[in-house]
C-alpha positions as CSV (number, residue, x, y, z in Angstrom):
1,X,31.3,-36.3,26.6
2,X,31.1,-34.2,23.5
3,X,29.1,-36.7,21.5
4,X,27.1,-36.5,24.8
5,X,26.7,-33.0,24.5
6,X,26.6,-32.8,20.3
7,X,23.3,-35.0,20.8
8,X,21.5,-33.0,23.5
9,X,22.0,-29.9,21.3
10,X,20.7,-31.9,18.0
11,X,17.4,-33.3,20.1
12,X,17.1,-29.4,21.8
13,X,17.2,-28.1,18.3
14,X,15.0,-30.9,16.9
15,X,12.5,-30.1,19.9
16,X,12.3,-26.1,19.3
17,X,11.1,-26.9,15.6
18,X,8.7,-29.0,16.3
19,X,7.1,-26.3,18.8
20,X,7.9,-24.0,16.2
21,X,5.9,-25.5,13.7
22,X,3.0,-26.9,16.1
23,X,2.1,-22.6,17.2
24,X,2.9,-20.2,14.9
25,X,0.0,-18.8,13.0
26,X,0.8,-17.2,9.7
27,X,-3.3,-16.3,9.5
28,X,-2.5,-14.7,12.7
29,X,0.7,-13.1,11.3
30,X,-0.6,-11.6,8.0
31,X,-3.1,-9.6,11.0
32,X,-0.2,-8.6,12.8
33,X,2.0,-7.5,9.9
34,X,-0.1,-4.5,9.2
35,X,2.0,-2.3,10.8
36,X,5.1,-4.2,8.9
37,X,3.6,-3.2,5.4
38,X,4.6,0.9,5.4
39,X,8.4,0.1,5.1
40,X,8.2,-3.7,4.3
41,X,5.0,-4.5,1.9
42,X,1.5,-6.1,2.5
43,X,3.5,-9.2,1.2
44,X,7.1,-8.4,2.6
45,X,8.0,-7.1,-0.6
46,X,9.1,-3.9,0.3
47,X,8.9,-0.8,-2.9
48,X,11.8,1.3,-1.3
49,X,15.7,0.1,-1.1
50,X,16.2,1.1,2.4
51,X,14.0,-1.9,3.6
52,X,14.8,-5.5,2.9
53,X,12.6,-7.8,1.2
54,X,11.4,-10.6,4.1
55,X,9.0,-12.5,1.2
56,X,10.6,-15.7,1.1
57,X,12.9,-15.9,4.1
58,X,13.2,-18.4,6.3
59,X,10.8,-18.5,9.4
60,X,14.0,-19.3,11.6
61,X,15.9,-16.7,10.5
62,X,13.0,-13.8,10.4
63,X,12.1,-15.2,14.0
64,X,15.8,-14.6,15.2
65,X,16.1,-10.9,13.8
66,X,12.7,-9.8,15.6
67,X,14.2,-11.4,18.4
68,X,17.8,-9.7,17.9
69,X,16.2,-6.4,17.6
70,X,13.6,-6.7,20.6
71,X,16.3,-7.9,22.9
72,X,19.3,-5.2,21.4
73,X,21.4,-7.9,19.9
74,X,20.8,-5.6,16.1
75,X,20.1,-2.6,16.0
76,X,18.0,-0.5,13.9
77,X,16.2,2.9,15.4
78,X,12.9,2.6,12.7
79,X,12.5,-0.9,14.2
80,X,12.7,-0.4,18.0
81,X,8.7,1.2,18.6
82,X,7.5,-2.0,16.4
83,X,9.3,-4.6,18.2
84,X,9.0,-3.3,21.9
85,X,5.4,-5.1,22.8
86,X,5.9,-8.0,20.3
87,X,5.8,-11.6,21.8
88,X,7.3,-14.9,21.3
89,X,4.5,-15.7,19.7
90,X,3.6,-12.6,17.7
91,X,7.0,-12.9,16.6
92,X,6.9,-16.7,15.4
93,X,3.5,-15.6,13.5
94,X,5.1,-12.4,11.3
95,X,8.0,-15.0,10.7
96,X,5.7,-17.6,9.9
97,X,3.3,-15.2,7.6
98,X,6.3,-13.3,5.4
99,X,8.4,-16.7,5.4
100,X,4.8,-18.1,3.5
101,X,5.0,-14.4,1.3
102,X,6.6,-15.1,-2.8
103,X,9.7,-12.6,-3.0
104,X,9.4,-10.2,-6.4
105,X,12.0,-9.3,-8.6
106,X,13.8,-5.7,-7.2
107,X,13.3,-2.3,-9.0
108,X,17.1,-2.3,-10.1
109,X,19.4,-1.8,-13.2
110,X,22.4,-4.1,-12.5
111,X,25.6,-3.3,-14.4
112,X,26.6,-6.4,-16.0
113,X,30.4,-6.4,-15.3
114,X,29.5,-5.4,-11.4
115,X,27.5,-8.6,-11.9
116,X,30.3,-10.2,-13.3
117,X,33.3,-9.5,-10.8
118,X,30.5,-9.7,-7.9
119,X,29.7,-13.5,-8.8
120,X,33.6,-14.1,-8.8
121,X,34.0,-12.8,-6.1
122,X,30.8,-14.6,-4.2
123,X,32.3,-18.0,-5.6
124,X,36.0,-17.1,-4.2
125,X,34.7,-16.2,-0.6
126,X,32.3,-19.4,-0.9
127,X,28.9,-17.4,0.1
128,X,27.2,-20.9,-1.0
129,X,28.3,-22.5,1.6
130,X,26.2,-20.7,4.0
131,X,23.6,-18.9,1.8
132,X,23.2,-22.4,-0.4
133,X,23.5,-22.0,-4.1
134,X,21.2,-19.4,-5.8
135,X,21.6,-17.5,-2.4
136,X,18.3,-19.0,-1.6
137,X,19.2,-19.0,2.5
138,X,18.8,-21.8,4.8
139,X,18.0,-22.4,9.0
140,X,19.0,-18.7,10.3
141,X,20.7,-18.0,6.8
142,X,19.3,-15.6,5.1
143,X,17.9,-15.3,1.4
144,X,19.7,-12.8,-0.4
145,X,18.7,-13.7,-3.8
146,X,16.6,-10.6,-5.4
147,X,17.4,-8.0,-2.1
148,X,17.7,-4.3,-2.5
149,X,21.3,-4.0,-3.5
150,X,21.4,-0.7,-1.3
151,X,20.3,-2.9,1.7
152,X,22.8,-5.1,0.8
153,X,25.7,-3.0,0.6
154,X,24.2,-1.1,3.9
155,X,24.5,-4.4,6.0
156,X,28.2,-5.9,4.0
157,X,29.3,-2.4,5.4
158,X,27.6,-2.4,9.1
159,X,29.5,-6.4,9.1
160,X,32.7,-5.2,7.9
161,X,32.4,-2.1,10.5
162,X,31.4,-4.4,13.3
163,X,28.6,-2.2,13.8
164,X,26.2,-5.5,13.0
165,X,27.6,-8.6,15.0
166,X,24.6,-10.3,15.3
167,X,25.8,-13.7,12.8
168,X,28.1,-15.7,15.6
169,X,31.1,-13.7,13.7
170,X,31.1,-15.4,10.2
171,X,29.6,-12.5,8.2
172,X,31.9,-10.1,10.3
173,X,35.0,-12.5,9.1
174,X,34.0,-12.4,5.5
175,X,33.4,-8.9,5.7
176,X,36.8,-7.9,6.4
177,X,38.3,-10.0,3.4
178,X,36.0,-8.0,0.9
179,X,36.4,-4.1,-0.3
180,X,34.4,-1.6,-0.8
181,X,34.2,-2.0,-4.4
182,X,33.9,-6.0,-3.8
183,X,30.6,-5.0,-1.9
184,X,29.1,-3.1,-4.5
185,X,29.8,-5.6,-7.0
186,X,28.2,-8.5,-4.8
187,X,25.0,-6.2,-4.5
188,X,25.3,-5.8,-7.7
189,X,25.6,-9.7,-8.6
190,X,22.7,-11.0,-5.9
191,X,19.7,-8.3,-6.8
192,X,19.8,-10.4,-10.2
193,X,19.1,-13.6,-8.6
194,X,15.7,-14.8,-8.2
């Protein structure tokens, strides 16, 4: 029965990626991310720390968060008026279109023994094994490599407040084995990956 069930969710999953692929337009989605580019960037590489860079995320997971904030699931006030009117498929195009979009290095200064305890740290909580090394992302994972380390440290915090539950609870679980001065040091640590 399980393996029953394990297979109908592999073939589901293998399904929703190939109609994925087969209808998003990132031509279509560069068009519709002209409203993105005040806060985000023409290219999702946003200027100002209080917006994450999308450049170089995965479709999936930029798909899911549009998603997540139109239907309530994350919450974010700046975001609500954009997402209201977007569609399934306006949504699969901006994902497709920033996913397409080369990330560029962050304005930051890291401190080097932040950068130093924060990679410790990262390595004893075993981010790899969901963020892959490099903290490149993966599926809905995100890429974390080269984000504001103010954004960052704003979402550790919203995890380890339960304020953001929007991961299926395994950010919210690492997030309460972490302090605040771990948090800072992994910002730290991931704005100087590329």
């Amino acid at each position: 029965m399980r393996a029953r069930k394990a297979a109908r969710g592999a073939a589901f999953l293998f399904l929703l990626v190939i109609f994925h692929a087969a209808h998003a337009d990132p031509a279509a989605g560069k068009r519709k991310a002209a409203p993105c580019a005040a806060c985000h960037g023409a290219d999702g590489n946003s200027a100002s720390a209080q917006f994450p860079v999308l450049a170089g995320q995965t479709s999936r997971y930029l798909y899911l968060e549009l998603k997540d904030f139109k239907e309530g699931r994350r919450s974010e006030p700046t975001m609500a008026p954009f997402v209201a009117k977007l569609s399934r498929e306006d949504m699969l195009d901006l994902a497709d279109y920033f996913a397409a979009q080369k990330p560029k290095p962050v304005a930051f200064r890291a401190d080097a023994a932040r950068v130093a305890r924060g990679r410790k740290k990262a390595e004893e909580v075993l981010c790899t094994m969901c963020h892959l090394g490099g903290f490149s992302g993966q599926n809905e994972i995100p890429r974390v490599a080269g984000q504001h380390p103010e954004y960052v440290i704003k979402q550790l915090k919203a995890f380890k407040a339960r304020t953001r539950t929007n991961d299926a609870g395994s950010m919210t679980s690492v997030a309460q084995t972490i302090t605040e001065q771990d948090i800072e040091d992994l910002a730290h640590y991931i704005s100087t990956l590329d």
